[in-house]
C-alpha positions in Angstrom: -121.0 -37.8 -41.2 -118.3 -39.6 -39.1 -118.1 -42.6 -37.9 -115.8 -45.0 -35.4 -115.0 -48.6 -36.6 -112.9 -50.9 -34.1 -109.8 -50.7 -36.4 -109.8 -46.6 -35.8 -111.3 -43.7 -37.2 -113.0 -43.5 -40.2 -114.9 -40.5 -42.2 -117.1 -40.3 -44.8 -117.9 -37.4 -46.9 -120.7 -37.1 -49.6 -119.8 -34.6 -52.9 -122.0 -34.4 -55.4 -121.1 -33.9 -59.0 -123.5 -31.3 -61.2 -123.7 -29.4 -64.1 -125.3 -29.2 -67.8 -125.1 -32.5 -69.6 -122.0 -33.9 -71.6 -120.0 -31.7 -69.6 -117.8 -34.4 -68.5 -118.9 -35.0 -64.9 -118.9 -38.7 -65.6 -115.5 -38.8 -66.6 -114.5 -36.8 -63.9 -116.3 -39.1 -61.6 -114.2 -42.0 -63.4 -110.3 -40.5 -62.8 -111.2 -39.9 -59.6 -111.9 -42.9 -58.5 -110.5 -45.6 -61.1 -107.6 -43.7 -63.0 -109.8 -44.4 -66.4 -111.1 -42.0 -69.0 -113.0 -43.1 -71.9 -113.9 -40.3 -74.9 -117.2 -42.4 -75.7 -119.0 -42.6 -72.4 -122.7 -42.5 -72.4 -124.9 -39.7 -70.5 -125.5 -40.7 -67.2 -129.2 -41.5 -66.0 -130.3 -40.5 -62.9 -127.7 -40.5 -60.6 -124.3 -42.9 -60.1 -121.6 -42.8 -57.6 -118.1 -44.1 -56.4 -116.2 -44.2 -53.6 -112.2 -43.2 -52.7 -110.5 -44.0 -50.4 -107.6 -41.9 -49.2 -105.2 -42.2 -45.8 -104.8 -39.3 -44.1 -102.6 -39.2 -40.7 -103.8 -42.5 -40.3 -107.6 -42.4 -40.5 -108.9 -43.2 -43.5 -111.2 -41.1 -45.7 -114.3 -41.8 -47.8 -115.3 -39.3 -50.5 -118.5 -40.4 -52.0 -118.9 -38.6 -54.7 -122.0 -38.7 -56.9 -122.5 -38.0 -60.4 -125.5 -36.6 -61.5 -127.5 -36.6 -64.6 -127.6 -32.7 -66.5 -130.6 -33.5 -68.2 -133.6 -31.1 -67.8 -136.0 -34.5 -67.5 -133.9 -35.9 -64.6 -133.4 -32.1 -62.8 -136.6 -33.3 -60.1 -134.7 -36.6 -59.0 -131.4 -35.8 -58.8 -132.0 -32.6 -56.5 -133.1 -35.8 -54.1 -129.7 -36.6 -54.0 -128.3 -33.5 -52.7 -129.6 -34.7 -49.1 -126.4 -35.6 -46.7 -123.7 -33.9 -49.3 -121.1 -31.8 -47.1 -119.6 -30.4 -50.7 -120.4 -29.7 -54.4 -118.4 -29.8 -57.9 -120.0 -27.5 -60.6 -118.4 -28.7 -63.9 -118.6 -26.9 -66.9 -117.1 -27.5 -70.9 -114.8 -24.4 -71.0 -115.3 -24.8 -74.8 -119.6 -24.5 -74.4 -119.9 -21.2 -72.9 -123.9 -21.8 -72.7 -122.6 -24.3 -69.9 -120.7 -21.5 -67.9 -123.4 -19.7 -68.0 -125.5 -22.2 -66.6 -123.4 -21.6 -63.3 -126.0 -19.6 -61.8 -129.0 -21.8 -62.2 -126.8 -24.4 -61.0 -125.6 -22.6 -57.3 -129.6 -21.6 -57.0 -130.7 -25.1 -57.5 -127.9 -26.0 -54.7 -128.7 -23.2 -52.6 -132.4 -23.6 -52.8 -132.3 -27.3 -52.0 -129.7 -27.3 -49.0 -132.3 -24.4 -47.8 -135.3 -26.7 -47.8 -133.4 -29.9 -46.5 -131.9 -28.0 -43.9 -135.5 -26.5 -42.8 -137.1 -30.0 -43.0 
């Protein structure tokens, strides 16, 4: 989605952030945007987000990018959220391999849901 303030050109660009839960999504989510890591965060609930922004050539760039919960109970709502994303991070716990393996499920939940948003 692009858009054209007065001041120049401006673009904005929804990512969402999946995976299993305590993967570390959050505090991915959190050096991205504020620099800040912290070894105790909570599980997310539902869905959070935060925005960068970076200069590039002289327009300036918004990556939303929104962290989503990787709890089964929450799997319905956060799908929801997929709607308007142009990208996606799968994340993983290199030392969980039960969350590598969840890969798959993850690209057919993103594939499936782009499918039916798109067809809508």
């Amino acid at each position: 989605m692009a858009e054209e303030p007065e001041t120049g050109e401006e673009y904005l660009f929804k990512i969402v952030v999946i995976g299993d839960s305590a993967v570390g999504k959050s505090n991915l989510l959190s050096r991205f945007a504020r620099d800040e890591f912290d070894a105790h965060s909570k599980a997310t609930i539902g869905v959070e987000f935060q925005t960068q922004v970076v200069d590039i050539d002289g327009k300036e760039v918004k990556a939303q990018v929104w962290d989503t919960a990787g709890q089964e109970r929450f799997r319905a709502v956060t799908s929801a959220y997929y709607r308007g994303a142009v990208g996606a991070l799968i994340v993983y716990d290199i030392s969980r391999r039960t969350t590598f393996e969840s890969i798959k499920r993850w690209l057919g939940e993103l594939n499936s849901t782009f499918f039916l948003l798109n067809c809508l």
